[in-house]
C-alpha positions in Angstrom: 0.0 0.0 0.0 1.3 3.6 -1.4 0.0 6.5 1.2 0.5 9.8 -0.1 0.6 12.8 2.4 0.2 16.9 1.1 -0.7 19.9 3.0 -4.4 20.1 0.7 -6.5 18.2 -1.6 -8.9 19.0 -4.0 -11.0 15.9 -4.6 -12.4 17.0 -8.2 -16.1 17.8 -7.1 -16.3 20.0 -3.8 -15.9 23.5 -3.2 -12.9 23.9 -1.1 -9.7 21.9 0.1 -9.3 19.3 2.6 -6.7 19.9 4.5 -3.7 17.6 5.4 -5.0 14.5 3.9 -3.8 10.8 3.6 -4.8 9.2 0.0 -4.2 5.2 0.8 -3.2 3.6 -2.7 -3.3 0.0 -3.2 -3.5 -2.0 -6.5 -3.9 1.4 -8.8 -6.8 2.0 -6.8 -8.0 4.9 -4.5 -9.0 2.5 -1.1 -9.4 5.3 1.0 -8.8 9.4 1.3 -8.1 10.0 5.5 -7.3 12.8 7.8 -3.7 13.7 7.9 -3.2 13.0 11.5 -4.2 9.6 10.6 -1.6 6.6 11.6 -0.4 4.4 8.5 0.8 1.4 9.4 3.0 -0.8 6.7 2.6 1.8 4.0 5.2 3.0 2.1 4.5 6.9 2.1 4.8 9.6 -0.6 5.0 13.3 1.0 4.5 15.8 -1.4 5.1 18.3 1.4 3.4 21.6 0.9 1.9 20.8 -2.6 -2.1 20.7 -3.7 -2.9 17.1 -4.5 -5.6 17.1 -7.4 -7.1 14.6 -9.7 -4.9 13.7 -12.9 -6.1 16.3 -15.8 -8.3 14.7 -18.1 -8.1 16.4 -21.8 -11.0 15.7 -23.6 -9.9 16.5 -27.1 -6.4 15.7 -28.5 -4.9 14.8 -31.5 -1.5 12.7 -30.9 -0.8 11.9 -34.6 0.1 15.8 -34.9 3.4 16.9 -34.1 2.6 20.7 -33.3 5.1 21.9 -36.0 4.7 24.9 -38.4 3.4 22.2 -40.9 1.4 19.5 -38.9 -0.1 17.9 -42.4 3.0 17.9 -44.2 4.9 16.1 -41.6 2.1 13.9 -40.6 1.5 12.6 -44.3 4.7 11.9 -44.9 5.7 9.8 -41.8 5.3 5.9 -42.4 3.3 4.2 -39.6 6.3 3.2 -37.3 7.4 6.5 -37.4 4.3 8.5 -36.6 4.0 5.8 -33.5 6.8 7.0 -32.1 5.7 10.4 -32.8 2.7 9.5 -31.0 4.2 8.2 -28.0 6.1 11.2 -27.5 3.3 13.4 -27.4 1.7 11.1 -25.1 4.8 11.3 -22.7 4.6 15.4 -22.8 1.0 15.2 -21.5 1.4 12.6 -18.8 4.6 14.8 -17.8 2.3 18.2 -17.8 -0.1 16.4 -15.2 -2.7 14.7 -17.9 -3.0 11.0 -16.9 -6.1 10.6 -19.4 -6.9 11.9 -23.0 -9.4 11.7 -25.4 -7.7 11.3 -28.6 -10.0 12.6 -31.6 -8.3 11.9 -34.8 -5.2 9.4 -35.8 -4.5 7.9 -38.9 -4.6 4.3 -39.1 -5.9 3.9 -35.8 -2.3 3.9 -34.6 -3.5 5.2 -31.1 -5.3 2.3 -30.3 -1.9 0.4 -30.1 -0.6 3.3 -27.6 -4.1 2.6 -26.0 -3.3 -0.8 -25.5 0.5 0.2 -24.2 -0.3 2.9 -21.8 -3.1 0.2 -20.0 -0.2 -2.4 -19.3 2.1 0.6 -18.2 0.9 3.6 -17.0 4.6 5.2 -17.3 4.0 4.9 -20.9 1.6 7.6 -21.0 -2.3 8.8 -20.5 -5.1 6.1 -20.5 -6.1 6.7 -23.8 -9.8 6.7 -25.0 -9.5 6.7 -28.9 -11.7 7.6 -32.2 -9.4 6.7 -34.6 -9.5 8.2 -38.2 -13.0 11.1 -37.6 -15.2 10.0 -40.2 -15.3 13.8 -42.9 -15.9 13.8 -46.8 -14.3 14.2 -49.7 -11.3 16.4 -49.4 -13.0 17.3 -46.0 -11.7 18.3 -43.0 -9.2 16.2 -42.4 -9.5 14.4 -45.0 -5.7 12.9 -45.4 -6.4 11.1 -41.9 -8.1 8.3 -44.1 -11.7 8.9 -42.5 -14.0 9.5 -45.7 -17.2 8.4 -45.9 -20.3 10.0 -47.2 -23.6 8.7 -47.8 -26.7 7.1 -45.8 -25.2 3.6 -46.1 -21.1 5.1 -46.2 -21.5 6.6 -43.1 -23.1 3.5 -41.3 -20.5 1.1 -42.7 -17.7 3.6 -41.5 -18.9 3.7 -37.8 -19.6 -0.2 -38.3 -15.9 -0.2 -39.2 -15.1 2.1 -36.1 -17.0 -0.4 -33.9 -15.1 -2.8 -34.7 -11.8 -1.9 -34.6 -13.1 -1.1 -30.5 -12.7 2.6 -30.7 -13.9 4.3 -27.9 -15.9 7.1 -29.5 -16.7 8.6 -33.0 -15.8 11.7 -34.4 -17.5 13.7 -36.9 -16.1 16.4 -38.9 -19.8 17.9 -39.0 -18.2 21.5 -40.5 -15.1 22.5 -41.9 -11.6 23.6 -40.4 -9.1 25.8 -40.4 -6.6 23.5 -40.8 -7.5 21.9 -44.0 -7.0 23.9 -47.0 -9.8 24.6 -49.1 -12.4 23.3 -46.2 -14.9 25.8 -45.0 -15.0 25.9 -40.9 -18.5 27.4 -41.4 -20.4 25.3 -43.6 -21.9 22.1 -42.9 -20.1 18.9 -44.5 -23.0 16.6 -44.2 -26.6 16.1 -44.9 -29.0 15.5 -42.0 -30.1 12.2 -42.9 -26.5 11.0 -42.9 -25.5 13.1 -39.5 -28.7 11.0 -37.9 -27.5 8.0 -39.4 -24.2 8.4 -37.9 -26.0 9.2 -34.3 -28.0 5.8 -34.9 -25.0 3.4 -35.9 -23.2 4.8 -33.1 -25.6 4.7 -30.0 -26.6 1.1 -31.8 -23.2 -0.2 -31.3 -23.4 1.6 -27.1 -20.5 4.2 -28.6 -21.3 8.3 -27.8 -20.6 10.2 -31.0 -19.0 13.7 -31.2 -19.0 16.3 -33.3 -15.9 19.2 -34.7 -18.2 22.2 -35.2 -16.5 25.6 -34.1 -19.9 27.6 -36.2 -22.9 27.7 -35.0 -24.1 26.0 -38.1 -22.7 22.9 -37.2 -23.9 22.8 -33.7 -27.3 23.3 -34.4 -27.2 20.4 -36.7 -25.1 18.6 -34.5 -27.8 19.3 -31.5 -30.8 18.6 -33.7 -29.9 15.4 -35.4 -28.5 14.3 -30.9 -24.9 14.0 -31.0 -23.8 13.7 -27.5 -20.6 16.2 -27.3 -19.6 19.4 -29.1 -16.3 19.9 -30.0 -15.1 23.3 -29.5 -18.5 24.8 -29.4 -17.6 28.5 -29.8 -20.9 29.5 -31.8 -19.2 30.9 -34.5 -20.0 33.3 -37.5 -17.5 34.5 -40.4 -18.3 37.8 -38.8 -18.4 37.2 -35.2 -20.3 35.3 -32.8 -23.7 34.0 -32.1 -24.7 31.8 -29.7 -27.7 31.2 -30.6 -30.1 30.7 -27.2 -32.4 28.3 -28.5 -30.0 26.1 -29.9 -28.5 26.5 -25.7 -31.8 25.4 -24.4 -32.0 22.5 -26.3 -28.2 21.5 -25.4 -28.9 21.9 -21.9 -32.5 19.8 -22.6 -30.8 17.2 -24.3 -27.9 16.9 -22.2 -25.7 17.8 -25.0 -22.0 18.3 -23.4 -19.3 21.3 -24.9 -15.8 19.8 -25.0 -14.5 23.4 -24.9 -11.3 23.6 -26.9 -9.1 27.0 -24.9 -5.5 27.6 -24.2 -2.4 28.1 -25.6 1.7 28.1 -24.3 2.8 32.3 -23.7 4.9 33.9 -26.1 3.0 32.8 -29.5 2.0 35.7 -31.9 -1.3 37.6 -30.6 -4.5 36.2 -32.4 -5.2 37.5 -35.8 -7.4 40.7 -35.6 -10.4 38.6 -36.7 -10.6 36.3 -33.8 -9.3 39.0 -31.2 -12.6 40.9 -31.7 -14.3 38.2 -30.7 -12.9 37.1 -27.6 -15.3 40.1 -25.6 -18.5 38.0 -27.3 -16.9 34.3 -26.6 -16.4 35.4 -22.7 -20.2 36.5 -22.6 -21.6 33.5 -24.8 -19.5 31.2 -22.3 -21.1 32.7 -20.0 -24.8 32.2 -21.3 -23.7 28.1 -21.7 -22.5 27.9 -18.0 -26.4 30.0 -16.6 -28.4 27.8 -19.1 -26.8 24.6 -17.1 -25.0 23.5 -20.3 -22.0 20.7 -19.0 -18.9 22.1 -20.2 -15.4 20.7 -20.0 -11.8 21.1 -20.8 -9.8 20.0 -24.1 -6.7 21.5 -25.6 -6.7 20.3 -29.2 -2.6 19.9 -28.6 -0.7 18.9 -31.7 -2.2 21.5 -34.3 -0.3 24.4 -34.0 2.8 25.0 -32.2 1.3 27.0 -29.8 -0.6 24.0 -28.5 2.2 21.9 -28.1 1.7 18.6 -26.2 1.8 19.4 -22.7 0.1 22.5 -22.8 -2.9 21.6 -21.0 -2.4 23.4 -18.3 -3.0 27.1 -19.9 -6.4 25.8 -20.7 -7.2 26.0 -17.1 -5.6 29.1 -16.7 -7.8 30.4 -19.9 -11.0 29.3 -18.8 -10.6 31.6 -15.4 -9.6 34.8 -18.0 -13.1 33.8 -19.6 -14.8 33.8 -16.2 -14.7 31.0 -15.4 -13.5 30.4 -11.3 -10.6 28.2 -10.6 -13.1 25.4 -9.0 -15.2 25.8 -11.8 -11.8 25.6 -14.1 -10.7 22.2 -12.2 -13.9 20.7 -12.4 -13.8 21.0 -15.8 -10.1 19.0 -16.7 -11.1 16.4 -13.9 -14.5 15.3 -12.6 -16.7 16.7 -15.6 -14.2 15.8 -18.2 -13.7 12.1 -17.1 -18.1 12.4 -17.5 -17.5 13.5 -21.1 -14.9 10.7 -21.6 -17.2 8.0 -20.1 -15.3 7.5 -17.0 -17.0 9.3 -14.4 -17.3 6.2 -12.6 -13.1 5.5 -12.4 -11.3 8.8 -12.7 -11.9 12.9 -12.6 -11.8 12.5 -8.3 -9.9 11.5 -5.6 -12.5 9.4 -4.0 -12.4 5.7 -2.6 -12.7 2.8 -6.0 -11.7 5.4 -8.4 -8.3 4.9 -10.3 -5.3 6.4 -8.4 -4.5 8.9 -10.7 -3.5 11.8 -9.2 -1.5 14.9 -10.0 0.6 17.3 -6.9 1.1 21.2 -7.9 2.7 23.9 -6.0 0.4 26.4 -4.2 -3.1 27.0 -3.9 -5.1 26.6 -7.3 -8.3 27.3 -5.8 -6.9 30.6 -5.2 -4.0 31.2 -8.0 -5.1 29.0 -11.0 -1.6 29.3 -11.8 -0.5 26.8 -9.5 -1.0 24.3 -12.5 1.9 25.0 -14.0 3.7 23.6 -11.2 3.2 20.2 -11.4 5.9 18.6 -8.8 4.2 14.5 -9.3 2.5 12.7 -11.3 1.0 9.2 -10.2 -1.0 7.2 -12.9 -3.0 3.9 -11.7 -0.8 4.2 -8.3 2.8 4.6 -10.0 4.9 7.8 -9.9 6.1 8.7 -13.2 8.7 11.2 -14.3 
């Protein structure tokens, strides 16, 4: 048995910190969280000293396969499997080593982070627990389209998720718009009909899999919403003039239990946003806003790999970015540990530090209840009851 002493805790849910606690490990489990002054006998102990103990960060929405260069597709299309595996592994290292003990991976090539799945689950030193989509299913020279996930069509789409299924991926993606990253893709325009998005939805609640949706424009999540895919990714209710997020298409997320897999921060020191997204940020902080009142679930992703701003490891400034878009730093936590590991399908395991669930848990200088900040200093890293790094 591994008991691990700090001066606080936050457990993932409640509103404040318990002080001086004693989390009792045994078998990669949580078995118990006690009072500090608590005896352990026959316990090997860990002492993080004055440190915060939280839950491991949970990023909902990565992409491993990219290499968070100045040319991501370049490099990614010409790597030959073994070599964007290794790429792969790397990124997954970075993340554990920032404090991220689980991702949501949301687009490979090949299915390649399956294998890493399978890798990381005998040894937790090797990286996150991975919960994998493999290739996102887009069209024709579609977002994304040169991660191999084409399929269009009533009967293409359902044989893609079919395929998806099979392979034991752990959730599907759907390029529902366009991106930014793809040349020649339109990040405001739907990609799909509505009678393939539903049959998507169908195929992949038949086969007990959740199905998720890229759609930065509103136009995408109001189809997304309407046709009942179960996460938004990004979710930023975008225009190609601004920003509209649009209340009745909030209502019926919040109805639904539609969940936002919110997509923020970046490392310091990149170039300032182009003038087109900087006047938006005033209208993102107030439509953020108008998710959180109308009871909308919203949690924390970094989309790490695309640019080199969000280089693997950089989860952290999404916390940190979610309190500059007010957002509180319980709220902020929350977010990259108990609601995330919801949106991952693993509230039962991970996201707290609570007896039964998975002993993942992350120790960081300071206070970050009071100085979100604090996450940056991440001074140990257990996953499944082992100390990595």
């Amino acid at each position: 048995m591994l008991a691990v002493r700090a001066r606080a805790l936050f457990d993932g849910v409640g509103p404040g910190l318990v002080e001086r606690p004693t989390v009792l490990i045994e078998h990669g489990r949580i078995a118990a969280v006690q009072p500090g002054g608590t005896p352990v006998i026959g316990a090997e102990v860990l002492d993080v000293g004055a440190a915060t103990l939280l839950p491991g960060f949970i990023d909902t929405h990565t992409h491993l396969a990219f290499d968070a260069s100045t040319d991501v597709v370049g490099r990614l299309t010409d790597a030959d499997d073994d070599t964007l595996l290794d790429r792969i592994r790397a990124a997954a290292q970075a993340s554990l080593a920032a404090g991220v003990t689980t991702v949501r991976d949301l687009g490979d090539r090949g299915y390649l982070t399956l294998r890493l799945r399978t890798e990381t689950a005998q040894d937790p030193a090797a990286g996150p627990h991975i919960v994998a989509s493999g290739p996102p299913l887009t069209t024709t020279r579609g977002h994304c389209w040169f991660l191999g996930g084409r399929a269009e069509g009533v009967d293409g789409v359902r044989a893609a998720v079919r395929e998806r299924a099979e392979r034991g991926v752990d959730v599907v993606k759907v390029m529902v718009t366009g991106g930014d990253l793809t040349p020649g893709s339109d990040p405001y325009s739907v990609q799909y009909r509505r009678d393939e998005l539903h049959a998507i939805v169908d195929e992949a609640h038949h086969h007990g899999l959740p199905v998720t949706a890229h759609a930065h424009a509103v136009t995408g999540i109001r189809e997304a919403v309407t046709t009942g895919f179960d996460t938004i990714e990004h979710c930023f209710f975008l225009t190609e003039t601004g920003v509209d997020f649009d209340r009745r298409v909030i209502e019926e997320m919040a109805r639904r239990g539609v969940t936002a897999s919110l997509t923020l921060g970046a490392l310091p020191g990149g170039p300032p946003p182009p003038p087109h997204i900087a006047r938006r940020i005033p209208s993102l902080v107030t439509g953020l806003a108008t998710l959180r009142e109308a009871g909308v679930t919203m949690a924390l992703g970094s989309d790490s790999g695309i640019f080199p701003v969000k280089a693997h490891g950089s989860y952290p400034h999404g916390i940190t970015a979610m309190t500059d878009f007010g957002f509180t730093p319980a709220q902020a936590l929350r977010a990259a540990t108990s609601t995330a590991a919801m949106i991952c399908g693993l509230g039962g395991r991970k996201g707290r530090i609570a007896a039964g669930h998975d002993a993942d848990l992350i120790a960081v200088g300071g206070d970050p209840l009071t100085n979100a900040a604090a996450v940056h200093d991440v001074v140990a890293v257990l996953r499944g009851g082992v100390r990595v790094g």
